[in-house]
C-alpha positions as CSV (number, residue, x, y, z in Angstrom):
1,X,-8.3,8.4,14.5
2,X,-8.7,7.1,18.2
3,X,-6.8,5.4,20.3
4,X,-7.7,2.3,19.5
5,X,-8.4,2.3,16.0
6,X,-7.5,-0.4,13.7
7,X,-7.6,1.0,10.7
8,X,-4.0,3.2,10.0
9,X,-3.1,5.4,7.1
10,X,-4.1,6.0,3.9
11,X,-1.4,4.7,2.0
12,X,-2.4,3.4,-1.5
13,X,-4.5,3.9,-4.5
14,X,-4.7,1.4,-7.4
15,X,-6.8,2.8,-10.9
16,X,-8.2,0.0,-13.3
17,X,-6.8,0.9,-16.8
18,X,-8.1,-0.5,-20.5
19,X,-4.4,0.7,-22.0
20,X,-1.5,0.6,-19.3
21,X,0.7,2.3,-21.4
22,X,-1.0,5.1,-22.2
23,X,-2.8,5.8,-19.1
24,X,1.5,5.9,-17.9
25,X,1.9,8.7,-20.2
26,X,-1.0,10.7,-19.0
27,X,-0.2,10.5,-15.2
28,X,3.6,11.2,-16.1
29,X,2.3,14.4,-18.0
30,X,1.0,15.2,-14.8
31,X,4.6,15.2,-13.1
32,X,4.5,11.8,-11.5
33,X,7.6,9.5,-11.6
34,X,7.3,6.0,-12.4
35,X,8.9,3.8,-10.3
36,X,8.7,0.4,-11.6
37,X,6.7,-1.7,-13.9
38,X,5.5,-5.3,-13.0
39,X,3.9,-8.2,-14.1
40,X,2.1,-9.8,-10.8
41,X,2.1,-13.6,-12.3
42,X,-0.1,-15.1,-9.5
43,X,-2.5,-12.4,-10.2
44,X,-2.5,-12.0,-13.9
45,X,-2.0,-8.2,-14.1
46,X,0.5,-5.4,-15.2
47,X,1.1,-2.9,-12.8
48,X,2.8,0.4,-12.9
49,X,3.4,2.5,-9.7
50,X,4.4,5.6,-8.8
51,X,6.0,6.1,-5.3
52,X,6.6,8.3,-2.9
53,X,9.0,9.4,-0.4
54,X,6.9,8.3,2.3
55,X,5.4,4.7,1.6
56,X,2.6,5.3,0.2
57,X,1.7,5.0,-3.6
58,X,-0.2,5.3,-6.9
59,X,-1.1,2.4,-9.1
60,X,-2.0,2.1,-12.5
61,X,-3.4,-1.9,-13.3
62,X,-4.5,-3.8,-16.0
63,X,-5.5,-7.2,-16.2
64,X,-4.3,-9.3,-19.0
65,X,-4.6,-12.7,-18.0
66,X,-8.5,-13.5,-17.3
67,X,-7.6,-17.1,-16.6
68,X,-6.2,-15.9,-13.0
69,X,-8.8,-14.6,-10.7
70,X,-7.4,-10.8,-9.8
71,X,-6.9,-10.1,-14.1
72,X,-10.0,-11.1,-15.0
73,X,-11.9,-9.4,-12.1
74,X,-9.7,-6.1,-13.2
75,X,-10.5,-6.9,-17.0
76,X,-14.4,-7.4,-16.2
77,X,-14.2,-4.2,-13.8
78,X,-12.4,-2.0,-17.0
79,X,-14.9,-3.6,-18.9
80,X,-17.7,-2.3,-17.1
81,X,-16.8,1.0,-15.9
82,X,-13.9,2.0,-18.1
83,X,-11.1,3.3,-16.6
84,X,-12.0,3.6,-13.2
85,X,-10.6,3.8,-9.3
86,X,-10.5,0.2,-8.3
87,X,-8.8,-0.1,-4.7
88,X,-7.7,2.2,-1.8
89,X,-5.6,0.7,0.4
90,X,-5.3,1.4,4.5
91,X,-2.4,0.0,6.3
92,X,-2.9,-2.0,10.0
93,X,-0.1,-3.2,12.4
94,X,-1.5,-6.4,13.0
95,X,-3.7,-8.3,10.4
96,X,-5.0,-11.0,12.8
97,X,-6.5,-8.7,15.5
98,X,-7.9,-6.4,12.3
99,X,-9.3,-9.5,11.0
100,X,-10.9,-10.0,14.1
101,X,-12.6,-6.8,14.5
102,X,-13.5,-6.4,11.1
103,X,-15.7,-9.9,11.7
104,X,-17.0,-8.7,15.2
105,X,-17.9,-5.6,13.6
106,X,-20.3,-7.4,11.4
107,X,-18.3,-6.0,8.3
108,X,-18.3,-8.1,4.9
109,X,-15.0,-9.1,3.7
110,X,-13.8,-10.9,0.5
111,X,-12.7,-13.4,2.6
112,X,-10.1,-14.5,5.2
113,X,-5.9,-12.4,5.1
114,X,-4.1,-13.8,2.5
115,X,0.3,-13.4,1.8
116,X,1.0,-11.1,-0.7
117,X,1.9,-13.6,-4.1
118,X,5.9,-13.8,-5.0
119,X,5.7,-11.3,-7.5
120,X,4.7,-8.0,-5.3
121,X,8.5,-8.4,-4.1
122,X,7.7,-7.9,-0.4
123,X,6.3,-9.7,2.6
124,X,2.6,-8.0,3.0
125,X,-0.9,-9.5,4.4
126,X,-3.6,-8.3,3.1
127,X,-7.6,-8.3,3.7
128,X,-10.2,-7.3,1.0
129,X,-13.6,-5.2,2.3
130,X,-16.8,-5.8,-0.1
131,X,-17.1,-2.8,-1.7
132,X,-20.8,-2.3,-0.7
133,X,-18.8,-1.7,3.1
134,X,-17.5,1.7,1.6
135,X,-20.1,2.9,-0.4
136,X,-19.0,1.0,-3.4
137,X,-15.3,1.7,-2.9
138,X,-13.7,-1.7,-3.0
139,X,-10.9,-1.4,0.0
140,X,-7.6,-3.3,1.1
141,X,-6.3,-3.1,4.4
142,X,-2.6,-3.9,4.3
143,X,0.5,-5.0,6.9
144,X,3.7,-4.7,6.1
145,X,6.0,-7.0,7.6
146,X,9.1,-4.5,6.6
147,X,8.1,-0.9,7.3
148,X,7.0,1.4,4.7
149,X,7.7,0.4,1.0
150,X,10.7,1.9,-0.5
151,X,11.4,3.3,-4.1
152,X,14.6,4.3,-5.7
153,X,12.5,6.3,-8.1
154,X,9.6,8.7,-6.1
155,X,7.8,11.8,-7.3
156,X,9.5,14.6,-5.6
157,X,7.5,17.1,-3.0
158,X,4.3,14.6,-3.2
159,X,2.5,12.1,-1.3
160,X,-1.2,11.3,-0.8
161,X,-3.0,12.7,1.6
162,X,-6.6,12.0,1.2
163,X,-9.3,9.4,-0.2
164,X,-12.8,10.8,-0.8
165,X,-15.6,8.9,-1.5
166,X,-18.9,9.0,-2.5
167,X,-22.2,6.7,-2.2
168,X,-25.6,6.5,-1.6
169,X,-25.6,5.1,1.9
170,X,-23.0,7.1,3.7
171,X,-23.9,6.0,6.5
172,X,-22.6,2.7,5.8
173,X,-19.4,4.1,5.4
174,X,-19.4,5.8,8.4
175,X,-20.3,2.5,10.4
176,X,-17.4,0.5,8.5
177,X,-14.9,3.5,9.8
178,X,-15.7,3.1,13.2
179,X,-16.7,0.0,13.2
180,X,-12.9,-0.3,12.5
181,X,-12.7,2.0,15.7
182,X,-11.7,5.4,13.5
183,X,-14.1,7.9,14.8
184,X,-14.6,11.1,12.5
185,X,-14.5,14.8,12.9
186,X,-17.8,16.8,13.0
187,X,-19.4,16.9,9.6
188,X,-19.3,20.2,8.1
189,X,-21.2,22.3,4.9
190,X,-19.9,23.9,2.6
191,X,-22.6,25.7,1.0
192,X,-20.5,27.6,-1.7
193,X,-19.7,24.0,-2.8
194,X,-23.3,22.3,-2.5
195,X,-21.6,19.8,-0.3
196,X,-21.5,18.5,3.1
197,X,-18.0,16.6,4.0
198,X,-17.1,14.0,6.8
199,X,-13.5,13.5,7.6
200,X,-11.6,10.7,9.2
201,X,-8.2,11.5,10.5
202,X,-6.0,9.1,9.9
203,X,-2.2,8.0,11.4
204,X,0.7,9.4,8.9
205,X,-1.9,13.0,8.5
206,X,-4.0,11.2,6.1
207,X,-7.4,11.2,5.4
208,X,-11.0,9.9,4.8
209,X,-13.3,11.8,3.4
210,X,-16.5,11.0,2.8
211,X,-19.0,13.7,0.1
212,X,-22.6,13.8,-0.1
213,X,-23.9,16.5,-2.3
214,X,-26.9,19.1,-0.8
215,X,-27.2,21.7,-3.4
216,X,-27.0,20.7,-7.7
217,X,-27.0,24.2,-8.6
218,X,-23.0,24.4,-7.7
219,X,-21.2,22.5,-9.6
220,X,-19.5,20.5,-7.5
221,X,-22.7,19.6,-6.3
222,X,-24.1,18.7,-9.3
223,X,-20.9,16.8,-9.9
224,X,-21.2,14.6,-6.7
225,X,-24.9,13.8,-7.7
226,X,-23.9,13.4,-11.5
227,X,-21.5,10.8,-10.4
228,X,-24.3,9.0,-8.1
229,X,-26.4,8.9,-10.9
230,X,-24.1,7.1,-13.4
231,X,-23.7,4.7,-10.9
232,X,-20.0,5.9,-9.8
233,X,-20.9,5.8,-5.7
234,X,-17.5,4.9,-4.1
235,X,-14.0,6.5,-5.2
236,X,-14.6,10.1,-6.6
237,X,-11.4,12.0,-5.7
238,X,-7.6,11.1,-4.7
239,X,-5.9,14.2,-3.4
240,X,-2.0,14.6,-3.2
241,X,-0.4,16.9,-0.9
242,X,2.4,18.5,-2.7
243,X,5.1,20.8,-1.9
244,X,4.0,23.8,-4.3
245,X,0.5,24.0,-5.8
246,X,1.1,27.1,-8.0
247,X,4.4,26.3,-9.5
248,X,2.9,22.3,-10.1
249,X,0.2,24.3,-11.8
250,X,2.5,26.3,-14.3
251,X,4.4,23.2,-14.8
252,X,1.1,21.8,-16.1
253,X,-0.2,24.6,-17.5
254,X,3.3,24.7,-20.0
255,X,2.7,21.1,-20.8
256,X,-0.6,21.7,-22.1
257,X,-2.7,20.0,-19.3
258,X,-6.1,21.1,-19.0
259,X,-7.1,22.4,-15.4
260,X,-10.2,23.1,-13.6
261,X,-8.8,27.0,-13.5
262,X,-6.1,28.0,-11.7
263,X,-5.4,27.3,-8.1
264,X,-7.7,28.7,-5.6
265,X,-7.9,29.2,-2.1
266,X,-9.5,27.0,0.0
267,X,-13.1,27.5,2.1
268,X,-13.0,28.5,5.0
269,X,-14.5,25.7,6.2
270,X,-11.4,23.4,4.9
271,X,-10.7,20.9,8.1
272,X,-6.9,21.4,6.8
273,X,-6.8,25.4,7.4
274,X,-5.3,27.3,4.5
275,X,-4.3,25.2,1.5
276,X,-3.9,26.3,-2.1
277,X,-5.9,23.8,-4.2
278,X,-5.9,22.7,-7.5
279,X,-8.4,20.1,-9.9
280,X,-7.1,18.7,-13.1
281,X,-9.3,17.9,-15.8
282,X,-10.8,14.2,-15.4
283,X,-10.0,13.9,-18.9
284,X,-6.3,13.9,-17.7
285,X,-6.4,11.7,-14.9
286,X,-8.1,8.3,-16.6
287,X,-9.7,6.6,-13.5
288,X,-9.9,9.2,-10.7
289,X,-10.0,13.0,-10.2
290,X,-6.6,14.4,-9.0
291,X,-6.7,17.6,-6.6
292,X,-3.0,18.5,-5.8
293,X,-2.9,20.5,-2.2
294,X,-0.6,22.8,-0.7
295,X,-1.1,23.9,2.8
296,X,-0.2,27.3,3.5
297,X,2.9,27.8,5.5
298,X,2.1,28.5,9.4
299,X,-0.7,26.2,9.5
300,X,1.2,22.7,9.8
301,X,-1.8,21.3,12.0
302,X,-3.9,19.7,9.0
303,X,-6.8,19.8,11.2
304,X,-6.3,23.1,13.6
């Protein structure tokens, strides 16, 4: 980020579920803590979210009323791609002037801020960016009139720390970032991966990121461009920053969740310095694919 910038931090992720309560129990299996369950009447759809400490927030939605608007856009969205990332949400301090920026940047929006309905429980403003803006990612930004939502129930040690995205125009994405007057880090390869990565720093020491794949004969290469393919461009990972990788990953392993391996170290080329990484199965994670990170003690600059 630069001083400047509109666009704040990354603060929450909403996944488009077919079965609400059974995509709960999968993402509790995974250690997170629900904090409430809601039915948003003006918007026709169930919600489930687990907090965190900090603000920020994982969804889980479902549309069940296709007479209102939002539920029938989720139920056609389900419909269409299955259980699937639907929103990332970025916070701003003042809607009006990101409003105003966002239409002098030339960047298609949904349409005008709207108030958050009744039912959300809090006073909130919020703008909607077309999804072809981020690469097919459909994105929210969001002001909050009372600080940082609040939770009696979080998930303890966690919080997210990074969006990363995937599309066929990445340079799109890139010109909607700065456009909103974030400017990014130097892009950087990593060639063990088959991947080259551009990082937005965000306030709060969130992230960005955006993944275009360079070389299918690594997996996660072939992964990116598998994705692309299928015609998934937008959301492909949420990473969560959590207090200890390798004891989350024996918790898991105990409770019979399939991993990608164990954790691993990251590449040297990791923007963060040393973290501990670990992937969960997609099959465990309806919607998106989780990466829990732990950054190695000593390096708390996420971007030295």
């Amino acid at each position: 980020m630069t001083v400047g910038s509109t666009i704040g931090r990354y603060v929450g992720v909403a996944i488009a579920v077919p079965d609400l309560t059974a995509a709960v129990k999968q993402y509790s299996r995974l250690g997170f803590v629900v904090s409430n369950l809601s039915y948003r009447t003006e918007w026709g759809a169930e919600v489930a979210t687990f907090g965190f400490a900090d603000g920020s927030y994982l969804e889980l939605v479902s549309g069940v009323d296709t007479t209102k608007r939002n539920g029938a856009a989720i139920a056609a969205f389900v419909e269409r791609f299955g259980a699937r990332t639907y929103l990332s949400c970025y916070e701003v301090a003042d809607m009006a002037a990101a409003y105003d920026r966002v239409r002098e940047a030339g960047i298609d929006v949904v349409g005008p801020p709207q108030f958050a309905p009744a039912s959300v429980g809090e006073r909130a403003e919020m703008l909607w960016l077309q999804p072809s803006a981020m690469g097919g990612a459909f994105t929210q930004l969001l002001r909050l009139h009372d600080g940082p939502r609040q939770f009696e129930a979080t998930t303890p040690g966690t919080r997210l720390f990074t969006q990363v995205l995937v599309g066929h125009d990445s340079e799109r994405i890139v010109a909607t970032m700065t456009g909103l007057g974030s400017i990014p880090n130097p892009s950087y390869e990593v060639p063990q991966w088959g991947l080259r990565a551009t990082v937005f720093e965000l306030p709060g020491d969130t992230n960005m990121e955006i993944a275009v794949p360079t070389d299918t004969a690594r997996p996660q290469g072939a992964a990116l461009r598998r994705a692309l393919d299928a015609g998934r461009s937008g959301h492909y990972m949420t990473t969560f920053e959590v207090d200890d990788v390798d004891l989350l990953a024996k918790r898991l392993a105990d409770a019979g969740v399939e991993t990608l391996g164990p954790p691993t170290d990251s590449p040297t080329q990791s923007p963060w310095g040393p973290c501990r990484q670990l992937w969960v199965h997609p099959t465990r994670s309806p919607g998106t694919f989780v990466q829990f990170l732990t950054r190695i003690s000593g390096s708390t600059d996420p971007h030295s």
